[in-house]
Every structure is written in structure tokens, then in C-alpha cells.
BALOBA-1460 file (C-alpha; in Angstrom, 3 decimals):
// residues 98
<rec num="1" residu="x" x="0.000" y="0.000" z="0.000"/>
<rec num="2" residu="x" x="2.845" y="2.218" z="0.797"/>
<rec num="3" residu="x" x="4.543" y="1.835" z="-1.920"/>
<rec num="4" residu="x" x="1.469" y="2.344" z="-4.285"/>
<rec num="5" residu="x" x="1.245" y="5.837" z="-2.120"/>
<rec num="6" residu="x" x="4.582" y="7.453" z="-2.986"/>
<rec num="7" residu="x" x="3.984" y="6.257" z="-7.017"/>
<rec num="8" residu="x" x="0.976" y="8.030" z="-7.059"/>
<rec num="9" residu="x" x="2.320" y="11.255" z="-5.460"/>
<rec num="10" residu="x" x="5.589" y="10.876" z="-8.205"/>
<rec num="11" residu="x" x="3.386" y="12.235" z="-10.801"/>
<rec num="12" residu="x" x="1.963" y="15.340" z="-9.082"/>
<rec num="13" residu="x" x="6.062" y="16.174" z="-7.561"/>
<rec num="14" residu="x" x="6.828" y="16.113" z="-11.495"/>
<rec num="15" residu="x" x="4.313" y="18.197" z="-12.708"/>
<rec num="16" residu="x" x="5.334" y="20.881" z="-9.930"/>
<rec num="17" residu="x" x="8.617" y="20.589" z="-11.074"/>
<rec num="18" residu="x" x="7.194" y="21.026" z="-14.762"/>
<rec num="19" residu="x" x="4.967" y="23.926" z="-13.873"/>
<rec num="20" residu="x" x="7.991" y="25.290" z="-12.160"/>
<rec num="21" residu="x" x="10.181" y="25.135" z="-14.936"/>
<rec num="22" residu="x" x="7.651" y="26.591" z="-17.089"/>
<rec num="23" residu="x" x="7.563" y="29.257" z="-14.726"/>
<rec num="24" residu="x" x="11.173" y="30.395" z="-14.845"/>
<rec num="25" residu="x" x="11.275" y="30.875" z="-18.778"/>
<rec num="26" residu="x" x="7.955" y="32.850" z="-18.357"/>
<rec num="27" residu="x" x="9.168" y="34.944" z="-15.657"/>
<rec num="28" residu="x" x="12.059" y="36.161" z="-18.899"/>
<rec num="29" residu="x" x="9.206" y="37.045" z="-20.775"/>
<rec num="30" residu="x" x="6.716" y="39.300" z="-18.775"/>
<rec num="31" residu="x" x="4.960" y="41.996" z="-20.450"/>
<rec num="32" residu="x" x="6.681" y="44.856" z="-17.803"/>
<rec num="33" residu="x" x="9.444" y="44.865" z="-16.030"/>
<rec num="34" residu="x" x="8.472" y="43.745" z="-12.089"/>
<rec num="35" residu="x" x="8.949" y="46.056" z="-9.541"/>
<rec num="36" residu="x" x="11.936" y="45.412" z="-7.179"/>
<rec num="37" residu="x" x="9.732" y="43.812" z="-4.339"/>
<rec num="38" residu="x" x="8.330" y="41.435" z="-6.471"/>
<rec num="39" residu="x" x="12.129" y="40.592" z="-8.221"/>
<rec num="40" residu="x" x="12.889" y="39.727" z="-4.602"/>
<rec num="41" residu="x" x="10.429" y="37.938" z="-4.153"/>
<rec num="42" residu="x" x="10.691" y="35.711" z="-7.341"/>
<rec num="43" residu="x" x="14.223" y="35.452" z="-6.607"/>
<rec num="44" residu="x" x="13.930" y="34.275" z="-2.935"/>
<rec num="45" residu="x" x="10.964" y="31.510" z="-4.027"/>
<rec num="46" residu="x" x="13.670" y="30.274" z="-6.812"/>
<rec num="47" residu="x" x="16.524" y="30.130" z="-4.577"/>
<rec num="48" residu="x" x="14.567" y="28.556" z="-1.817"/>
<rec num="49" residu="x" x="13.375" y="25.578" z="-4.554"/>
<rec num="50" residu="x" x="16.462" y="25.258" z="-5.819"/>
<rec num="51" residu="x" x="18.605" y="25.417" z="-2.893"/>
<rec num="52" residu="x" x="16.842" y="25.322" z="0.111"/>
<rec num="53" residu="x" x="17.406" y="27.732" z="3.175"/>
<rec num="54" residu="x" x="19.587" y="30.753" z="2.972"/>
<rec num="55" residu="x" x="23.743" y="29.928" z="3.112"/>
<rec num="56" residu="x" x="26.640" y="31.669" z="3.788"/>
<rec num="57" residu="x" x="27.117" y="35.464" z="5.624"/>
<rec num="58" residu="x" x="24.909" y="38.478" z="4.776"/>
<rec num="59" residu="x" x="26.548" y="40.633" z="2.556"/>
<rec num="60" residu="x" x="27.758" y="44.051" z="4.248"/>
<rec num="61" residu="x" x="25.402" y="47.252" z="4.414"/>
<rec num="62" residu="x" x="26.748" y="48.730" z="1.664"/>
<rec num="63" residu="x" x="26.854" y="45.526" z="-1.155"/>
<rec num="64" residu="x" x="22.981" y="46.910" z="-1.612"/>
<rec num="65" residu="x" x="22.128" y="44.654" z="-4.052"/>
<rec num="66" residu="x" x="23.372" y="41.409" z="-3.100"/>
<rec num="67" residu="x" x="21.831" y="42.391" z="0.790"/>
<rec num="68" residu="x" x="18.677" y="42.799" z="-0.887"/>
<rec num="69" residu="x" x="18.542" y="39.850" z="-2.072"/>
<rec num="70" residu="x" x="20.127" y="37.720" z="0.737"/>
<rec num="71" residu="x" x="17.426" y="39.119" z="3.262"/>
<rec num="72" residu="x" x="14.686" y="38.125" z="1.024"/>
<rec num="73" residu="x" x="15.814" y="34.740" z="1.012"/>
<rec num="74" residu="x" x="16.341" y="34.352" z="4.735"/>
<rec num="75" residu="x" x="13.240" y="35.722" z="5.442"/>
<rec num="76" residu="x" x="11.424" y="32.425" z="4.158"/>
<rec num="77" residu="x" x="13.696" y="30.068" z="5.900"/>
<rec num="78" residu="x" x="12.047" y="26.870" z="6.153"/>
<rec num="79" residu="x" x="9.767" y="26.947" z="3.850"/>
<rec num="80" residu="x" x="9.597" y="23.857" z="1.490"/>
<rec num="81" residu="x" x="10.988" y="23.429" z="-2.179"/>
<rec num="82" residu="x" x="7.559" y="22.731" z="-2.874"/>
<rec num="83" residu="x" x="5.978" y="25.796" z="-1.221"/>
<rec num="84" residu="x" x="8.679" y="28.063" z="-2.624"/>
<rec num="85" residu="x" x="7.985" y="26.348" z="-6.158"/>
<rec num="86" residu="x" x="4.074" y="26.937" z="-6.018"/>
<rec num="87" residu="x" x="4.447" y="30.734" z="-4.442"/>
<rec num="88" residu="x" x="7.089" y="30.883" z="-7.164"/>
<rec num="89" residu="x" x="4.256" y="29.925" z="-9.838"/>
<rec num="90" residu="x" x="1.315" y="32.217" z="-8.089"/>
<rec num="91" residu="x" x="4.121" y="35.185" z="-8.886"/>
<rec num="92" residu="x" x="4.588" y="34.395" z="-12.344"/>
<rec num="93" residu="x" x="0.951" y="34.146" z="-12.999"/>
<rec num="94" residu="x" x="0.493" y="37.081" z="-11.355"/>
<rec num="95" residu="x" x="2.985" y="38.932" z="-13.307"/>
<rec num="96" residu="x" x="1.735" y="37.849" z="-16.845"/>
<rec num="97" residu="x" x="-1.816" y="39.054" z="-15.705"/>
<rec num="98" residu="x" x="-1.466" y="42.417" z="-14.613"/>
């Protein structure tokens, strides 16, 4: 029975990973440029899916940028690659309807 379980959910973690994928080219091609909250966001969702939690030393006060971006990732620590790749999605979408 168990093992009937996790082949069933294989599908549904591919088609995530699909829609994900989709996702990231689409993200390339929105209409107008995102504003730089929702860059950080897309970029902390990505990194989180990809990666998993935030590594390595924030960046000083004055590497702007790259402090920006760190922060945004830390600040959904935890959060699963799944999660991250759905919220990722929802901002996409979001994106290519406005």
C-alpha cells in the first residue's frame, strides 16, 4: 500500500517541477518589467526551490544589491521546495496578468 502511495504522489512532484520550470522561462518574458519587491520575491521563491534555506554570511550594508537579495531569502527560511515552487508559480501568474 505504501509503496502504491509514494507512485501516485511521483506524478503530481513532477508536474510541480514542470509547472515550475515553465515558470522560470515565463518569468524572462513578462509583459513589464516587475517592480523590485516582487524581483525579490521571485528570486527568494527560486533560490529557496532550488537550494533550500539561505547559506553563507549576509553581505555588508553597503553591497545593496546582493543584501537585498540575501534578506529576502532568509526571510522564508524553512519553507519547502515545494511551497517556494508553487508561491514561485502564483508570482509568475500574477505577473503575466497584470
Amino acid at each position: 500500500r505504501a509503496k502504491e502511495d509514494s507512485m501516485a504522489a511521483a506524478p503530481k512532484k513532477d508536474d510541480l517541477k514542470a509547472k515550475f520550470e515553465a515558470a522560470a522561462a515565463a518569468a524572462k518574458q513578462t509583459k513589464k518589467k516587475p517592480d523590485n519587491a516582487t524581483l525579490l520575491k521571485l528570486y527568494s521563491y527560486y533560490k529557496q526551490a532550488t537550494e533550500g534555506d539561505v547559506q553563507g554570511k549576509q553581505p555588508g550594508v553597503f553591497e545593496f544589491v546582493a543584501r537585498a537579495k540575501y534578506d529576502a531569502w532568509a526571510k522564508i527560511k524553512g519553507m519547502s521546495a515545494d511551497e517556494a515552487m508553487q508561491n514561485y508559480i502564483k508570482q509568475v501568474e500574477k505577473l503575466n496578468r497584470d
